[in-house]
TIRO-194645 format. One line per field, with one value per residue (C-alpha): x, z, y; residue in three letters. Coordinates in steps of 0.2 Angstrom, whole numbers. Layout:
BEGIN
c1 <- X	...
c3 <- Z	...
c2 <- Y	...
rest <- ALA	...
This chain:
BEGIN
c1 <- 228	216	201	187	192	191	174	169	175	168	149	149	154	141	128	134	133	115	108	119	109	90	93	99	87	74	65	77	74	85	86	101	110	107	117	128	134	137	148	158	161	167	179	185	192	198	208	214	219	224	226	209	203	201	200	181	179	161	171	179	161	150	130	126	126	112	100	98	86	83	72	85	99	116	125	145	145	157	163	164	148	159	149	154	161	151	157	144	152	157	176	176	169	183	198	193	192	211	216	206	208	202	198	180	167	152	139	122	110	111	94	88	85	92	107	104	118	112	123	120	126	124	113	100	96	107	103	99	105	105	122	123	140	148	154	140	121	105	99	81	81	63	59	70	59	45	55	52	66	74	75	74	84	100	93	103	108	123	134	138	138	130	144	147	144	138	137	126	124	108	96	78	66	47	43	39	22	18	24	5	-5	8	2	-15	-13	-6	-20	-34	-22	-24	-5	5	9	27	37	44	49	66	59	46	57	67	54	47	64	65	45	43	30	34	20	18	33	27	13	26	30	48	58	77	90	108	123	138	147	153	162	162	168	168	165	176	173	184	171	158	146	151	147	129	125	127	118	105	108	106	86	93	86	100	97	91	97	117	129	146	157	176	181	179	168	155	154	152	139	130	130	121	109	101	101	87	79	81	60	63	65	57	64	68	87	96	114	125	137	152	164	180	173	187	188	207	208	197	207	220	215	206	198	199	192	174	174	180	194	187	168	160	144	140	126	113	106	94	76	70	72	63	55	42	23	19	-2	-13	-23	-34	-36	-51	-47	-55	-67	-73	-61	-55	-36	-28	-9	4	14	31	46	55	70	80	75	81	90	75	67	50	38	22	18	3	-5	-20	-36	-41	-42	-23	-17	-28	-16	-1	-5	2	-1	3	18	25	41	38	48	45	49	53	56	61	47	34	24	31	23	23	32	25	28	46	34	49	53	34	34	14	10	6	-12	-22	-27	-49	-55	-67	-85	-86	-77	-62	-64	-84	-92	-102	-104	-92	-96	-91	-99	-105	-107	-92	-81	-64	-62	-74	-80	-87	-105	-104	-96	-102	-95	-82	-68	-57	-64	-67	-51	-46	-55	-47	-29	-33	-41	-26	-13	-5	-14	-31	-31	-12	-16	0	0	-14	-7	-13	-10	-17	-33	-37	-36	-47	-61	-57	-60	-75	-69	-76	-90	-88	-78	-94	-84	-64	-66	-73	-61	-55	-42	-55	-60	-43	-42	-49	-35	-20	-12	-15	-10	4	8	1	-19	-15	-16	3	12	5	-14	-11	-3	-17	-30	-19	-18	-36	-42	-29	-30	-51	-48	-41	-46	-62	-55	-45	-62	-71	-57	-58	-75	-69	-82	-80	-70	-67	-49	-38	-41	-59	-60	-51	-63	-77	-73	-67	-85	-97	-88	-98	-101	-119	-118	-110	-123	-138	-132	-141	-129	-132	-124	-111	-105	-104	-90	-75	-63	-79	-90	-105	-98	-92	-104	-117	-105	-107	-125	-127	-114	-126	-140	-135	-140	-125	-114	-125	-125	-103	-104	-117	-104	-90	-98	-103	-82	-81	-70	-71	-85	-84	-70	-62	-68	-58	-42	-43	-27	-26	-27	-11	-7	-22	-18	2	9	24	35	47	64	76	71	67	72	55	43	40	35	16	19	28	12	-2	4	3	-14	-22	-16	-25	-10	-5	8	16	28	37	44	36	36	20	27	30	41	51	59	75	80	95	101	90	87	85	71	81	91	76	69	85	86	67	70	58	61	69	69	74	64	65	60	46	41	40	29	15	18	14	10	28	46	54	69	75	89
c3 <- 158	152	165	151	143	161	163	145	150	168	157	143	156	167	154	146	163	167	148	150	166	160	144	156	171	167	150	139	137	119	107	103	89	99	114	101	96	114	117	101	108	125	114	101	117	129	112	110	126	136	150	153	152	172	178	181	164	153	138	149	156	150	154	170	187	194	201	221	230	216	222	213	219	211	205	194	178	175	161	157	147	135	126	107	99	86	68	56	38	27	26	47	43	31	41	55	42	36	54	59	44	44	31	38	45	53	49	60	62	77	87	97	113	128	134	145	153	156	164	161	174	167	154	170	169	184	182	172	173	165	158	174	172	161	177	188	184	192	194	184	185	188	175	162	163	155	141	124	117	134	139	158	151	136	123	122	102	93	86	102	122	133	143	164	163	147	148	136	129	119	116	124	112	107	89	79	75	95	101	97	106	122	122	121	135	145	138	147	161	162	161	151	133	128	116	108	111	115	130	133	134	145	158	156	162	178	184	200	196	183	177	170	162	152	147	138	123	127	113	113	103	106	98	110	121	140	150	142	153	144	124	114	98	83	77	80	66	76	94	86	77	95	102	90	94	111	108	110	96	83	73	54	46	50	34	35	22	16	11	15	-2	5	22	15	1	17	25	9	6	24	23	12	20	39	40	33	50	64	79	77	73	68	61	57	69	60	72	65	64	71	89	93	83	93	110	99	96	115	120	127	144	137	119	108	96	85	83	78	77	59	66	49	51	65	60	77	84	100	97	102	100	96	91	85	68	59	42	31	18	2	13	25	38	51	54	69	63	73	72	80	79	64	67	55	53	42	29	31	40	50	55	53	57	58	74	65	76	91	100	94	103	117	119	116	129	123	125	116	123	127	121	110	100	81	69	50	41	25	11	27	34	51	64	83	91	110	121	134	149	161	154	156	167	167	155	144	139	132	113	109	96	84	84	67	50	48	31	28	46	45	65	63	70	68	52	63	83	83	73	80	67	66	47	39	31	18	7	-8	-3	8	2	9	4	-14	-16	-9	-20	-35	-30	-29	-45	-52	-44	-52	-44	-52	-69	-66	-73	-74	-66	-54	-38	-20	-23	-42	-35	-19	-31	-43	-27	-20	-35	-41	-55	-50	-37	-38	-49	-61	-75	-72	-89	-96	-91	-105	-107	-104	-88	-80	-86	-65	-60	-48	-52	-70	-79	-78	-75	-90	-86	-98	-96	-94	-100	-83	-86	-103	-99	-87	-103	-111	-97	-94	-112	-115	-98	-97	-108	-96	-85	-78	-61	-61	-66	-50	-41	-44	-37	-21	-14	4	8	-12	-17	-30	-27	-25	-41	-52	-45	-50	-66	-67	-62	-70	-86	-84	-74	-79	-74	-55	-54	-57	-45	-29	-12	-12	-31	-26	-9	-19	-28	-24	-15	-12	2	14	20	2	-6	7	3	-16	-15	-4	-14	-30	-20	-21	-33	-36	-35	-50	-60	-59	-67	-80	-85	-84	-96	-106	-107	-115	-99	-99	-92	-100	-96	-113	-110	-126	-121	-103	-99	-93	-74	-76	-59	-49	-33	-35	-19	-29	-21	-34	-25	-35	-52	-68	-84	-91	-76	-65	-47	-50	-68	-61	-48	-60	-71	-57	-51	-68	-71	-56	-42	-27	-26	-9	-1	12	9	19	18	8	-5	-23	-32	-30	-42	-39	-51	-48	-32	-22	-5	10	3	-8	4	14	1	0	19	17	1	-8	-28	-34	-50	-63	-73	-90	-78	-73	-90	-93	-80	-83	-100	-94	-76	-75	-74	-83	-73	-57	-52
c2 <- 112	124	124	126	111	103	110	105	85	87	94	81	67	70	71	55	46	54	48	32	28	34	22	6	11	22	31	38	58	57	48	34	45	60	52	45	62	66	51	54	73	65	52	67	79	65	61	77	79	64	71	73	56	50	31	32	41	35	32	18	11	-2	-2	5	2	-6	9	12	2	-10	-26	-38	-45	-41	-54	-55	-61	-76	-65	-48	-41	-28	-16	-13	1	10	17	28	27	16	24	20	3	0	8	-5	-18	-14	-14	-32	-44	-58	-72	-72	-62	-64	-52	-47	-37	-26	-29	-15	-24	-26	-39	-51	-64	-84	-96	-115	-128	-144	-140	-132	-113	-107	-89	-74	-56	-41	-32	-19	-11	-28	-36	-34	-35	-39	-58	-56	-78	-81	-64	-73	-91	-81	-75	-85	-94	-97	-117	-122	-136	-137	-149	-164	-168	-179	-164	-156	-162	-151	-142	-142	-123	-111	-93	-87	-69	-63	-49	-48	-38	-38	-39	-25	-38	-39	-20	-13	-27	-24	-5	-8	-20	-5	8	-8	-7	14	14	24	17	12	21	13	-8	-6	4	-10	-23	-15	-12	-28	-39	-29	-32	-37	-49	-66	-66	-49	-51	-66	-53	-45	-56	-54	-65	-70	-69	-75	-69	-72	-86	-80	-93	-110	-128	-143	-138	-128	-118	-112	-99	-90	-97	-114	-107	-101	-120	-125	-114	-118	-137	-133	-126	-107	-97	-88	-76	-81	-67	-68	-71	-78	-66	-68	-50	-33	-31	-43	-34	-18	-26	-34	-16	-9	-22	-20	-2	-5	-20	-15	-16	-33	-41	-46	-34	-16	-14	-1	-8	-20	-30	-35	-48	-59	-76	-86	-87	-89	-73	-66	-69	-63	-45	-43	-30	-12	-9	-8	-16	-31	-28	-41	-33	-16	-9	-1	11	16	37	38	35	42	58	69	86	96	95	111	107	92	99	86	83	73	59	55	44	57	48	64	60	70	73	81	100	99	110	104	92	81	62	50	62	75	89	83	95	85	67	56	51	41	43	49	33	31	50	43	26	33	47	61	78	96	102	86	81	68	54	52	39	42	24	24	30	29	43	51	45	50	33	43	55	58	59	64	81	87	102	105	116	102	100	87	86	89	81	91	91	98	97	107	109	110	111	97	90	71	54	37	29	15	14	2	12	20	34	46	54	69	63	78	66	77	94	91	100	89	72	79	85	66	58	67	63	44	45	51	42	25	11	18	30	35	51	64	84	77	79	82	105	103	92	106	117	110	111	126	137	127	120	103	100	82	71	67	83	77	68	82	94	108	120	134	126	128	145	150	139	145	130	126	145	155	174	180	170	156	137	130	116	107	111	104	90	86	87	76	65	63	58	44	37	36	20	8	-8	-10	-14	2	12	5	5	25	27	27	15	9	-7	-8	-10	-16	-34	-33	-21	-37	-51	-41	-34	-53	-59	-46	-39	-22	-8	-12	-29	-26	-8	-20	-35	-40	-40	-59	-61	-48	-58	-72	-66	-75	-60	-50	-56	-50	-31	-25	-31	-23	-5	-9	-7	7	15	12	20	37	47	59	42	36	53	49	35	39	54	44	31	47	54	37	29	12	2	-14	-28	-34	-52	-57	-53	-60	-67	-87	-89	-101	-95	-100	-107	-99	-86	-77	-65	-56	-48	-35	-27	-35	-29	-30	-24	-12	-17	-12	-20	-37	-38	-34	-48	-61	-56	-56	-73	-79	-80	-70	-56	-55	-46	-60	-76	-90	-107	-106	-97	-105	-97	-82	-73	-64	-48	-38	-32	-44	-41	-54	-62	-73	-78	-80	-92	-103	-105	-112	-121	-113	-112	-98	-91	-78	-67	-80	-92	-82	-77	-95	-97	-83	-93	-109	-113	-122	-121	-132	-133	-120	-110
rest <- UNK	UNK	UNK	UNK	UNK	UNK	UNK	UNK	UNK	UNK	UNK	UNK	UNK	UNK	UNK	UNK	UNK	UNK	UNK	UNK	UNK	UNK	UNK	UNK	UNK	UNK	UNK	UNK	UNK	UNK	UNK	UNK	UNK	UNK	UNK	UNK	UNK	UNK	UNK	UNK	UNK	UNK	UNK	UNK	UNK	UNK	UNK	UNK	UNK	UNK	UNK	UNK	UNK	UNK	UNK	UNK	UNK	UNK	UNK	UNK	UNK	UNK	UNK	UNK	UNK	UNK	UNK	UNK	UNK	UNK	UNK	UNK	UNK	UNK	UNK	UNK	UNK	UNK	UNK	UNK	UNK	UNK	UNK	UNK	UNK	UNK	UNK	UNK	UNK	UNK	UNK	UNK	UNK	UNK	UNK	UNK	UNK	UNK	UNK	UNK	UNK	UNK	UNK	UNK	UNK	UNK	UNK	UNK	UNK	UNK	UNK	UNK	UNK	UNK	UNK	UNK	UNK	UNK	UNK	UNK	UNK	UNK	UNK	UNK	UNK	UNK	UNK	UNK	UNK	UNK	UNK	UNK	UNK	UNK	UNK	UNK	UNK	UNK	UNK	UNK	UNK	UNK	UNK	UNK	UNK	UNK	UNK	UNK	UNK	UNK	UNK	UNK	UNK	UNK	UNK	UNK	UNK	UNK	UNK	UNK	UNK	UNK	UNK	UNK	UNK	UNK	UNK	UNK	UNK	UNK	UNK	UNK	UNK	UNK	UNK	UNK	UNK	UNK	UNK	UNK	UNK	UNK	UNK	UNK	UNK	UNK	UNK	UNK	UNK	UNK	UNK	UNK	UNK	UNK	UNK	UNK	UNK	UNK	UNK	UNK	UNK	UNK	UNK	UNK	UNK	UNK	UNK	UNK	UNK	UNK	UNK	UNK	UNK	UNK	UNK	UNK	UNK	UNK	UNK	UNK	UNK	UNK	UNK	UNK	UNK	UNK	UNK	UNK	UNK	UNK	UNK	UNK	UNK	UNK	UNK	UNK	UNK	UNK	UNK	UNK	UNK	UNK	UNK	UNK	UNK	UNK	UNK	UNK	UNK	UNK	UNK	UNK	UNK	UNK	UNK	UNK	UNK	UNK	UNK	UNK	UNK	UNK	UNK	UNK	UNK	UNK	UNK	UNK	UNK	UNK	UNK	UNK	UNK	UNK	UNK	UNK	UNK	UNK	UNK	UNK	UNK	UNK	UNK	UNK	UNK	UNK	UNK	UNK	UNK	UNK	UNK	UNK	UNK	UNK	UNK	UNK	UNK	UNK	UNK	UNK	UNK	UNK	UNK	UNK	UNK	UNK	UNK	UNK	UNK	UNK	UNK	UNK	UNK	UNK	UNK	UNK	UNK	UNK	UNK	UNK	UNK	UNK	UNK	UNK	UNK	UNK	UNK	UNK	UNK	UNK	UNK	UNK	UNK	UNK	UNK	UNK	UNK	UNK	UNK	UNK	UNK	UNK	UNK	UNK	UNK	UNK	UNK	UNK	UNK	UNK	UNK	UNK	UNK	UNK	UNK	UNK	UNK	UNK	UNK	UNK	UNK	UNK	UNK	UNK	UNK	UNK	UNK	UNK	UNK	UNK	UNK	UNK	UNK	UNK	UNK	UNK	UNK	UNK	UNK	UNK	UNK	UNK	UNK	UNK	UNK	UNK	UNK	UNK	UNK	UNK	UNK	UNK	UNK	UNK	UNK	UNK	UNK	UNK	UNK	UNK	UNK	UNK	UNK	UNK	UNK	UNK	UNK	UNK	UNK	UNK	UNK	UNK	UNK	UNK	UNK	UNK	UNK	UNK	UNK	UNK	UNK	UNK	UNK	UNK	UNK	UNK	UNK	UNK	UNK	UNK	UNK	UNK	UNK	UNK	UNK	UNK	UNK	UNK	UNK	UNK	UNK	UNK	UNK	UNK	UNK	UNK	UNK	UNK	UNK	UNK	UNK	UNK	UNK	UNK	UNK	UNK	UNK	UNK	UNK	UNK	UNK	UNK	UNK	UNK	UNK	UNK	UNK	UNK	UNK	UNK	UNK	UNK	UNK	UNK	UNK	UNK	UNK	UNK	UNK	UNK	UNK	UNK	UNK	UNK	UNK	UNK	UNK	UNK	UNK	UNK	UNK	UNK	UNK	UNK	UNK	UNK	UNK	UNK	UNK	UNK	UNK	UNK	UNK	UNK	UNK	UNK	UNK	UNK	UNK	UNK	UNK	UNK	UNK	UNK	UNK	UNK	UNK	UNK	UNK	UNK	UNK	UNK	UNK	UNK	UNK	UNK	UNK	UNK	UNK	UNK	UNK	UNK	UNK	UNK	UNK	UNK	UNK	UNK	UNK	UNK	UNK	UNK	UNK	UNK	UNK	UNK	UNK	UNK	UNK	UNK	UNK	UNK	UNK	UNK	UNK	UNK	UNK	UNK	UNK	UNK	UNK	UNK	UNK	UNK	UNK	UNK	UNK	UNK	UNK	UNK	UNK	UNK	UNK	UNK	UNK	UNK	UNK	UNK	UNK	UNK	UNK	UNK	UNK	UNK	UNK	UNK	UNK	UNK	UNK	UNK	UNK	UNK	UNK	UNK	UNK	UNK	UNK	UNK	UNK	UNK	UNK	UNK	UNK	UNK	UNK	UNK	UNK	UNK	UNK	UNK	UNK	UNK	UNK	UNK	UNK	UNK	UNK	UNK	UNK	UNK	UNK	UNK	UNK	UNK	UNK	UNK	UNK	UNK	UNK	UNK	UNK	UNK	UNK	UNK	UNK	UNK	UNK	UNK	UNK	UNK	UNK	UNK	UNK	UNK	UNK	UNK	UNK	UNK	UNK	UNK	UNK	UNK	UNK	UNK	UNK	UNK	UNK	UNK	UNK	UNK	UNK	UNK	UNK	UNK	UNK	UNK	UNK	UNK	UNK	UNK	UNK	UNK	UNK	UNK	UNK	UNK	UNK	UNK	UNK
């Protein structure tokens, strides 16, 4: 045989080992689909070439062996802990499909944790281990007591009898809710900050002490049966009901499903919803629900026949840290934000990515050089998860936070002694925050005003066009004419700059709420906007208030109303509004045609489109009838109305009985306050 390929085996196998291990026993230094690709690689040329594949070859291993000098005893599993084999499209999905049918399915999300084995004698915890190399792990018993969702004791009930032995197989993860509080425990602690809680988790299960693993806020999941004496199950939705019988916790989120159609649909629809749960996760898990099938099919040396992993694109990804620059908001607020060596994340090229304050580079302890793990989720804003610590080689060097304002010079400080970020006081002049300011003026939850964009409004402010937003209403073709971004070639105003101008006169008549909104006053959103345009009626009225009549405002209270009337004080922030008023914007509610608050005291949550509303259009209409608009389904929630291509919250609201309607419905109750009769 060709000693290069032998070479290329003996390389990719020894990397694949040597990541295999930092991910089961130490800090990853790359990230899961980067160690994907190299594993796929290994598969692809042992396939090619059989004879290279040897008896003690990766592609044949599960997990990892426990590492040298480990403080835990090792102990064997009563059954093999198999690992699962991965596909990453839907054509792979399906040619596993075709070659396992089955009449059902059961499909689950794919927590990113880390597997832990319990054994049950007797309904009594006997011990706890970690998946080690799938026959062998480490006994982590007294560690696993301090893990929520894990019983000393099986719970007795009538549908199932607690077996002689039960060996249980779950995920241990840290909620996506609880990750943050668990890092800044560590930052009190001096030590370094997580990256990310799959890594967390996984440090926290092999602690030497309990009782820092019960500062952890480690959860279970189960999601497999091991060795089972006395109680026998003909599926695996049954084996989870006992589970669930038995006080272990299952997850909410799996569906049963009888065709190949419904799996693929259940793939899609969490492709979309995957921020949607609880744990981090990053694909689906797709097992033949009947288990004398199951012991049917078998399994190779390292996987079940019967299951595969539908893994989604990688929403993670490790690069350099080439510089920390920092830029200023429309509130003066000074944001450090990351320069890294561009690397593709989620379907697109990352070169910048938020790192929030400098309390927040400070706790997540990283520094410029390091190579560092980003996150890209969905529509969200790149964000530096934290730093691979182990591939530092000391030239790193810590970020300094500026004294002064990048964009005007002005020395920064916190707005108040307590406050974590720090802000430019040139409110006025600052390029930056102007140019801020403008964009959010523009943008659709205020004036929605067209061709105002983030390059259009800098450079509004950097030729002097505007020195603050007092003239946007008054904006004419001849005052674009200095404009880089407004003219074309030939110096004249292009079908951009006019748009603009067309923009700004038709939108200026609009809803008081989104006028104050605009003004960009401190702690003053949306929903503060509405009750006081709600309460007051006039700009007028709310400018000539006292603090005390302010905070009385329901959906106001004691700190915005304090910021309302400092806001007032000013007398450039007057001299906007008198302007504004003077364009003819809108500063006056239309009392007359306030809408009936028939859902006071209502939480909706709307899932899927509506024929007749757009998102911002289908939550405006609850609010200004009084109710709430919210994004998660609780047992607190009302009504939710379900539109095309729902996601999980429908199911959600059916698993928690909450009433579900359709948009008719719904119509009917912005109508009325009542539905007639429900779905």
């Amino acid at each position: 045989m060709d000693s290069s390929l032998h070479a290329r085996w003996e390389e990719l196998a020894a990397q694949v080992r040597y990541h295999r291990d930092k991910y089961y026993n130490g800090t990853p230094e790359i990230t899961d689909a980067e160690f994907d690709v190299l594993f796929s690689q290994l598969q692809q040329l042992e396939a090619e070439h059989p004879g290279l594949r040897a008896p003690d070859s990766p592609t044949l291993e599960v997990g990892a062996p426990s590492p040298e000098g480990s403080s835990f005893e090792n102990i064997a599993h009563l059954e093999r802990m198999y690992s699962l084999d991965n596909v990453f499209s839907k054509d792979e999905l399906e040619q596993w499909l075709i070659r396992t049918p089955s009449d059902t399915y059961s499909v689950e999300l794919k927590i990113d944790g880390v597997s832990i084995d319990l054994v049950y004698r007797d309904g009594e915890l006997a011990t706890a281990a970690t998946r080690g190399d799938g026959t062998v792990g480490e006994e982590i018993t007294a560690n696993a007591r301090m893990i929520t969702g894990i019983p000393d004791h099986l719970q007795e009930n009538d549908a199932f009898p607690i077996p002689s032995v039960l060996e249980v197989r779950g995920e241990v993860y840290i909620a996506i809710d609880d990750f943050p509080l668990v890092n800044e425990q560590r930052q009190l602690e001096n030590k370094k900050p997580f990256a990310n809680p799959r890594n967390a988790a996984a440090g926290s299960m092999r602690q030497k002490d309990p009782q820092a693993v019960k500062k952890r806020k480690l959860t279970l999941v189960c999601h497999g049966i091991g060795a089972a004496e006395g109680i026998s199950f003909e599926s695996q939705t049954e084996a989870y009901k006992a589970l669930a019988a038995f006080g272990l916790p299952v997850s909410e989120y799996t569906t049963v499903v009888h065709s190949h159609e419904e799996v693929h649909e259940m793939v899609e629809k969490w492709a979309d919803h995957r921020h949607d749960a609880v744990f981090e996760m990053d694909g689906m898990v797709v097992k033949v629900d009947n288990r004398e099938q199951q012991r049917a099919l078998g399994a190779t040396s390292r996987a079940p026949r019967w299951a595969i992993a539908y893994k989604y694109p990688p929403e993670e990804a490790v690069t350099k840290l080439i510089d920390v620059r920092v830029g200023v908001g429309r509130t003066g607020r000074v944001t450090p934000f990351a320069i890294m060596e561009p690397v593709e994340v989620a379907g697109s090229t990352v070169e910048m990515a938020t790192l929030h304050n400098q309390s927040e580079v400070n706790r997540k302890g990283v520094l410029i050089g390091d190579q560092v793990v980003i996150r890209k989720a969905g529509e969200v804003i790149p964000e530096v998860l934290g730093p691979v610590a182990d591939l530092r080689d000391g030239t790193e060097r810590p970020f300094v936070f500026p004294t002064l304002c990048p964009q005007c010079g002005t020395k920064l400080a916190p707005a108040k002694e307590e406050d974590a970020d720090w802000r430019c006081p040139n409110t006025r002049s600052c390029p930056g925050q102007l140019a801020g300011r403008l964009e959010y003026i523009a943008g659709r939850g205020v004036f929605d005003i067209e061709a105002l964009g983030e390059k259009a409004a800098a450079d509004l402010v950097r030729t002097g066009i505007l020195t603050d937003e007092a003239d946007l209403f008054t904006l004419t073709e001849d005052d674009l004419l200095d404009s880089r971004v407004y003219t074309n070639s030939k110096g004249a105003v292009n079908a951009a700059g006019k748009k603009l101008i067309a923009g700004l006169k038709t939108q200026k008549e609009t809803d008081l709420w989104r006028v104050i909104t605009g003004l960009s006053i401190r702690h003053v959103g949306p929903t503060a906007a509405r009750a006081l345009a709600r309460e007051f009626g006039s700009m007028d009225a709310i400018r000539k208030a006292t603090e005390e009549e302010l905070a009385a405002t329901e959906g106001v209270g004691g700190v915005i109303a304090a910021s309302i009337v400092d806001w007032f004080s000013v007398d450039w922030h007057r001299a906007i509004v008198d302007a504004w008023a003077e364009a003819g914007v809108t500063m006056e509610d239309e009392r007359g045609e306030a809408k009936e608050q028939t859902l006071e005291g209502l939480t909706i949550v709307v899932t899927g489109s509506l024929e007749n509303y757009t998102r911002d259009g289908v939550k405006e209409a609850i609010i200004e009838r009084g109710g709430k608009a919210s994004g998660s389904v609780s047992k607190k929630t009302d009504y939710v109305v379900v539109g095309a291509n729902a996601g999980s919250k429908a199911a959600k609201a059916e698993e928690l009985g909450r009433p579900i309607i359709n948009e008719q419905q719904f119509e009917e109750l912005l109508a009325t306050g009542a539905v007639t009769s429900l779905l």
